[in-house]
N, C-alpha and C positions, 0 to 999 in steps of 0.2 A: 504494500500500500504506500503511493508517494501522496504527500499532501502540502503542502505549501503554505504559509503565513501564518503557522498556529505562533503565538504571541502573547506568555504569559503576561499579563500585567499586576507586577509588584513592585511596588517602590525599591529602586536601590538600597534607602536605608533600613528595610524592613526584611531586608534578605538573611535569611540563614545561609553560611558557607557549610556546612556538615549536614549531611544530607542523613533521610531516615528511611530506613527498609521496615515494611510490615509487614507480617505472615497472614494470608489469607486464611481462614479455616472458621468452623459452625459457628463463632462469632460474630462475622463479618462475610458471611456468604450471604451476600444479597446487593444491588446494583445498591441502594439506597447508602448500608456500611461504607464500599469500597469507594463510591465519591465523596462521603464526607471523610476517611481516610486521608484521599488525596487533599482536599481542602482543610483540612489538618495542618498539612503538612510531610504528608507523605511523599519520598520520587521514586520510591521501588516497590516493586510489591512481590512477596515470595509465595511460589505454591511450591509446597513439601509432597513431592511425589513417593512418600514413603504412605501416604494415606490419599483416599478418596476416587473417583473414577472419570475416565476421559469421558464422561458425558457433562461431572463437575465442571471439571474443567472447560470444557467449551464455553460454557456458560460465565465461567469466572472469567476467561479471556474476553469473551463481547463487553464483559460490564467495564471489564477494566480501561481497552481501548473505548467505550465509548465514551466513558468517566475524564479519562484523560483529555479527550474531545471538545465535551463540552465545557471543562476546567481548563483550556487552552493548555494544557500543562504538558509538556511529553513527560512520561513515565516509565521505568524499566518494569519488564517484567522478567523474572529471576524462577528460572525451572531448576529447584534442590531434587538433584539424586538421590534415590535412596541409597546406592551402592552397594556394599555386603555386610550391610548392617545388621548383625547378629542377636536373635532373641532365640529364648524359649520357648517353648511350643506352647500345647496348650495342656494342664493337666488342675485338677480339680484342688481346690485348696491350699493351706499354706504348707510349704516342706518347712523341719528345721534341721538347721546347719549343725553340727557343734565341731570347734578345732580341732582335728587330726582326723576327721572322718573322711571316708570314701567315696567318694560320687562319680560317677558314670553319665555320659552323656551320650547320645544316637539321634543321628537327623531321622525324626517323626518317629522317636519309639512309642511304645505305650505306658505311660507312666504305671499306671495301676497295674496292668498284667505284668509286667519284664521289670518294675522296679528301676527305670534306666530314667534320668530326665529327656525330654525329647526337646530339638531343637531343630532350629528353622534354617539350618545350614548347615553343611557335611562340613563339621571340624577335622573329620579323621584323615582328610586329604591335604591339611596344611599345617596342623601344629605338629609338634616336638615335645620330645619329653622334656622336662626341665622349664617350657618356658608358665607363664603364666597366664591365669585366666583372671580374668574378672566379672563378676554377676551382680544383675540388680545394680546399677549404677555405681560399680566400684563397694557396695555394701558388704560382698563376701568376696576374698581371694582366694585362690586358690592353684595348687603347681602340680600342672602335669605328670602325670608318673610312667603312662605308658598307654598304647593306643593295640587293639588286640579287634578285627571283624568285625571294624567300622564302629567300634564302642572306644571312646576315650575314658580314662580314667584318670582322675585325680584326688589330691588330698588338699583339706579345706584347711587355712591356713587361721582361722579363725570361726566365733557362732556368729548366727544372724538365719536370716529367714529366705523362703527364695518364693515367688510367686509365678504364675505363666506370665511369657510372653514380657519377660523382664528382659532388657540388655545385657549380652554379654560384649566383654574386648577381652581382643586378645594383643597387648601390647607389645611382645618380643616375636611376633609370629609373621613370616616373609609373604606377602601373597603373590608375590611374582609375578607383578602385573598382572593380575586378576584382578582388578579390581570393580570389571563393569561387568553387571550380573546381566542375566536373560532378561530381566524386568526393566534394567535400566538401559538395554540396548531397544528395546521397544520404545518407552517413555521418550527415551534420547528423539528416534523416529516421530514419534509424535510432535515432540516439541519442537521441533523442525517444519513440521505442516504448518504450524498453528504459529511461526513467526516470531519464539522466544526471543529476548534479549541477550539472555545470559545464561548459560547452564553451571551452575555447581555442580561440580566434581565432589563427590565425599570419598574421605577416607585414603586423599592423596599418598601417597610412599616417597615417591621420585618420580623424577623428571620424564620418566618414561611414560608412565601415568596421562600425563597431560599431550606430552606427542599425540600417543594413542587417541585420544578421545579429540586433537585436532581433524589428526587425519578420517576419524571418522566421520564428523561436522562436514569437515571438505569433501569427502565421496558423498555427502546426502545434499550439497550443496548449499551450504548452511554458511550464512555470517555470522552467527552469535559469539558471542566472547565465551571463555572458559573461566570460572571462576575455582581456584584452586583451595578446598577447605582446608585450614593445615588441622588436624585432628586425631595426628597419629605421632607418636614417638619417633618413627622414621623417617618420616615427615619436616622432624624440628632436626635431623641430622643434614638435611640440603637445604633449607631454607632460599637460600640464596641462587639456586640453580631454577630450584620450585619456582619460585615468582620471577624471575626472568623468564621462561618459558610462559608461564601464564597470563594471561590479561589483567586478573584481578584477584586478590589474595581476603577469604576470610580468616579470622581467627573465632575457629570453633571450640569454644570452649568449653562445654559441656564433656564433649567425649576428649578432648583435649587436656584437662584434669586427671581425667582417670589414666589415660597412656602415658603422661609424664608422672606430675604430683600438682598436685592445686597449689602448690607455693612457688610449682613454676611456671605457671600461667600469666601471671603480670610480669615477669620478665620477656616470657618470647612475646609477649603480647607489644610490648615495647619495640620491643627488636626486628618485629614483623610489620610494622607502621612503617618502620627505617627503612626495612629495604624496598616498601613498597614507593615512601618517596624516595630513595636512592634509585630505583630502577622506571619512575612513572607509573606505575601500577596501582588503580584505586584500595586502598584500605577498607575494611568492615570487620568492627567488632561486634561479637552476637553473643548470644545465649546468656538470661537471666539480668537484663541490662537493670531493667524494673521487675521483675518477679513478684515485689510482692505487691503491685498492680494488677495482678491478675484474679484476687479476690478483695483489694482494697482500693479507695479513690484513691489514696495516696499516697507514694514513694516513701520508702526509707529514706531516712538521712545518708549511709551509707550507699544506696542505689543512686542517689544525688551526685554522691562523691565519684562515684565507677562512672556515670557517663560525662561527667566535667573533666576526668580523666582524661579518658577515649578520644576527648574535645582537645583537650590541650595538648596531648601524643603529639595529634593532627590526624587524626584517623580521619579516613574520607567520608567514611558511612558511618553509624551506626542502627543494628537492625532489634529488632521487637521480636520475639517466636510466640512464645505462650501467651502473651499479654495482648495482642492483637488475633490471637489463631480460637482463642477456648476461655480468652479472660471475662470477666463482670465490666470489664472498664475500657473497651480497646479505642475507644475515639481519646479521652479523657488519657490515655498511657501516651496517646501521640503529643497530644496536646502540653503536656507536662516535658515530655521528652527533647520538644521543641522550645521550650522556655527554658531549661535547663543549657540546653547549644547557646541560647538567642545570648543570655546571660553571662555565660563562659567568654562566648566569643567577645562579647563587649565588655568584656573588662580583666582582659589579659591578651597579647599577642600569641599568633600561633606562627612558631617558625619550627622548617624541617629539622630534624635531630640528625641527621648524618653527624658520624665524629667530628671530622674536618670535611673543608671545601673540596677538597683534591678525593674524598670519596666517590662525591655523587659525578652520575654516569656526565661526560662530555663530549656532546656534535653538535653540529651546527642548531640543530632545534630548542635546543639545550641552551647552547651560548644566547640564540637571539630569546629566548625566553626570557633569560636572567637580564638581557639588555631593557626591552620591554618593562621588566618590574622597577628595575633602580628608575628608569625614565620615570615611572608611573607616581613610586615613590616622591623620588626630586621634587617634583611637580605637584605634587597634592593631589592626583589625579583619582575622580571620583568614580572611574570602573574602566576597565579595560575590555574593549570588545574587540574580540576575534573572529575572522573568519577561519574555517575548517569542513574541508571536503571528508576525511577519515576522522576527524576528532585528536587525531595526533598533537595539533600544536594547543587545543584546548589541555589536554595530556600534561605536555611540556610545562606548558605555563601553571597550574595548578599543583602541578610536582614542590615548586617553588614558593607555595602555599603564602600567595601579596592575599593582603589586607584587601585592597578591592576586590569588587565581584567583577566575576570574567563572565562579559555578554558572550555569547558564543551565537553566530551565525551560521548556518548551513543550511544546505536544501535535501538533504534527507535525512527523513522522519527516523530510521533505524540509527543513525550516528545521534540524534536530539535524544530519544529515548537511552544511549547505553551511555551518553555525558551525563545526566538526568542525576544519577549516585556518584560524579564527580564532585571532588571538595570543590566550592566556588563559582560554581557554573550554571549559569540559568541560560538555556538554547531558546534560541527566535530559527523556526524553518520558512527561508524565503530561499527562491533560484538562484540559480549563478548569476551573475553579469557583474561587471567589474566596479561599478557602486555599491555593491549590497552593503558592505557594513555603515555607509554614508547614510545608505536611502532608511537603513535600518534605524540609525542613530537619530535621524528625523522622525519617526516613527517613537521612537522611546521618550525624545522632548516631547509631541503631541501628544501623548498617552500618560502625560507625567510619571515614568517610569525614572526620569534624569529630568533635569530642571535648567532654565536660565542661568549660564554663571556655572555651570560644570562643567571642569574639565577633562577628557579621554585621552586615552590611547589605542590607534587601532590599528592591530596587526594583520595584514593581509598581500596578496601575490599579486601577480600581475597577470595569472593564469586562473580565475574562478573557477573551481571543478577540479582541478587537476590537484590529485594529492602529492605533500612534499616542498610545493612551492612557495609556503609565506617566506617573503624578502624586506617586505616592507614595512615601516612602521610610521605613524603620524600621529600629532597632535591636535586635537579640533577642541578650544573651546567654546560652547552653545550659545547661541544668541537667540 
């Protein structure tokens, strides 16, 4: 779908730079939810393909492009894999645990006949003896001992309790690039018909991971970006290879606690901001941002503190799961969420944390980026509008996280939608021709978006369309 001249109208000074992802689900399934969502404040919207059915779905994609529509807003829409997300099956009751016992596991045994827990995934084709399990959200551990006719066996390292259909990880265990299952080679398919934005990958390892799931995208002829979860122990061992290959980096942190340890989740969380503006890569921190929003109006003090964080890192996104997907309160979590950002941002600076200068990546896109910002700076300059055929130099420029908001112009609807969860970025979709960010910038004065007496900067080529080419940069102040 190409569309032309959608045109948010919001005041420069009333912009949020840190953008919010929401999770669609029986909270907000309905066209009425997902547009006030986005007039919230919402720029992403996620569907967790680990529940619900491509018939949902249809349905939630119409509401959502038409929500975005008539909110002139472009919006991403974010298709999360489920991957090889490992639960337990289904058996009646509660088991209990106690430390040094023996437990048996078998994909789809029968609990009650065979005494075996049953599980929703053939462990016996990948783990090891020695490594370790974890169940019920990290609540019981437990270490391999030996795997005998497709029945693994371990001893429980501790008591506690286990229910169906609870989470297992398995953090020291290799999947060797397996990591997209039969369900998610479907879903992938689908979310290709149906014009995604973004696919998350779960349960990323390595770099290989992400090739893969390129070159798949490419044979189905897909331009969605890959969103890389880091969420595995193996994961936090390439970091830096992981988000260069990828487009966009979350930090999952739910299953990311239990693979490493929950004390070291604020540090990669830190360190994974860095290398996404070290390498251009949008940031997203998620899971539990507001939690206890999800059955109260109103945040913790500490839930306050975690997304002023996230704000001040420079994270690009941050996203909502439970709080918007199943919570009592999902308009009210946006809303909060967003006054939380509006507040941080105005009253403290956000600059990239690279070590030093000589870290972050250097080319030419790079260089005139950082020229454009000090220019922007010098000058008092009240936003910086750019043109962008790929969104690359929107990229660039935002990597460098200036104080102004960056207009971004383009003329396709898919580049406005995947800048939409860029730190900084509010897209105008108008055609090529060698005015646009001029005709634009007239358009923003008449709609009082910018005002008399503001002054820009605007980056743009001498080739409209053609990606790779901003050369240029000017000064306009408005009369």
């Amino acid at each position: 779908m190409q569309i032309t001249n959608i045109a948010p109208k919001v005041s420069s000074t009333d912009f949020k730079r840190t953008k919010i992802i929401a999770t669609i689900g029986p909270a907000t399934n309905s066209f009425e939810a997902i547009n006030k969502l986005i007039k919230a404040g919402v720029n992403g919207l996620r569907l967790n393909f680990s529940h619900g059915t491509y018939e949902e779905r249809d349905q939630q994609i119409d509401w959502i492009r038409q929500a975005s529509l008539e909110c002139s807003k472009p919006v991403a829409i974010i298709q999360d894999l489920q991957g090889p997300k490992m639960r337990l099956g289904d058996f009646d009751g509660i088991v209990q645990v106690h430390n040094g016992q023996s437990l048996s596991f078998r994909f789809q045994a029968d609990y009650e006949r065979e005494n075996v827990l049953p599980t929703q995934y053939d462990l016996s084709k990948k783990v090891k003896r020695g490594e370790r399990i974890f169940l019920f959200d990290g609540k019981i551990c437990a270490t391999i001992t030996s795997i005998k006719n497709d029945v693994v066996f371990a001893r429980a390292d501790n008591d506690g309790i286990l229910l169906a259909r609870k989470g297992i990880n398995l953090p020291d265990t290799d999947f060797e690039g397996d990591i997209l299952t039969d369900k998610d080679k479907k879903d992938i398919a689908y979310g290709v018909d149906h014009d995604v934005d973004f696919v998350a990958l779960s349960f990323v390892q390595t770099v290989e991971d992400i090739k893969h799931l390129k070159r798949l995208l490419k044979n189905l002829g897909s331009n969605a970006k890959i969103i890389a979860k880091i969420e595995t122990r193996a994961a936090t061992e390439d970091l830096n290879g992981i988000i260069q290959e990828a487009d966009a980096v979350m930090v999952a942190r739910g299953d990311l606690a239990i693979e490493t340890k929950p004390e070291a989740v604020p540090i990669l969380q830190r360190k994974i901001i860095a290398l996404g503006l070290k390498y251009g890569r949008p940031s997203i921190v998620a899971t539990q941002m507001l939690a206890g929003m999800v059955d109260s109006a109103e945040p913790t003090r500490a839930e306050v503190s975690d997304v002023a964080t996230a704000v001040m890192l420079g994270a690009d996104t941050i996203m909502l799961s439970d709080e918007t997907a199943t919570g009592k309160f999902p308009i009210q979590s946006v809303k909060v969420m967003r006054r939380i950002i509006k507040y941080t941002e105005n009253n403290t600076d956000i600059k990239p944390i690279y070590t030093t200068e000589s870290e972050s990546v250097c080319d030419r896109q790079s260089a005139i980026s950082r020229a454009i910002i000090t220019l922007a700076d010098s000058i008092e300059a009240t936003a910086i509008v750019a043109e962008t055929k790929s969104g690359a130099t929107a990229l660039k420029i935002a990597a460098q996280r200036p104080q102004q908001p960056i207009i971004v112009v383009t003329s396709s609807l898919r580049v406005a939608q995947q800048l939409s969860i860029l730190y900084g970025c509010i897209s105008f979709i108008r055609k090529d021709e060698i005015t646009q960010a001029a005709k634009l910038t007239n358009w923003l004065l008449v709609n009082k978006v910018l005002k008399k007496g503001d002054i820009i900067v605007t980056a743009s080529g001498q080739h409209p369309g053609v990606v790779g080419t901003t050369d240029t940069i000017k000064v306009r102040a408005l009369e």
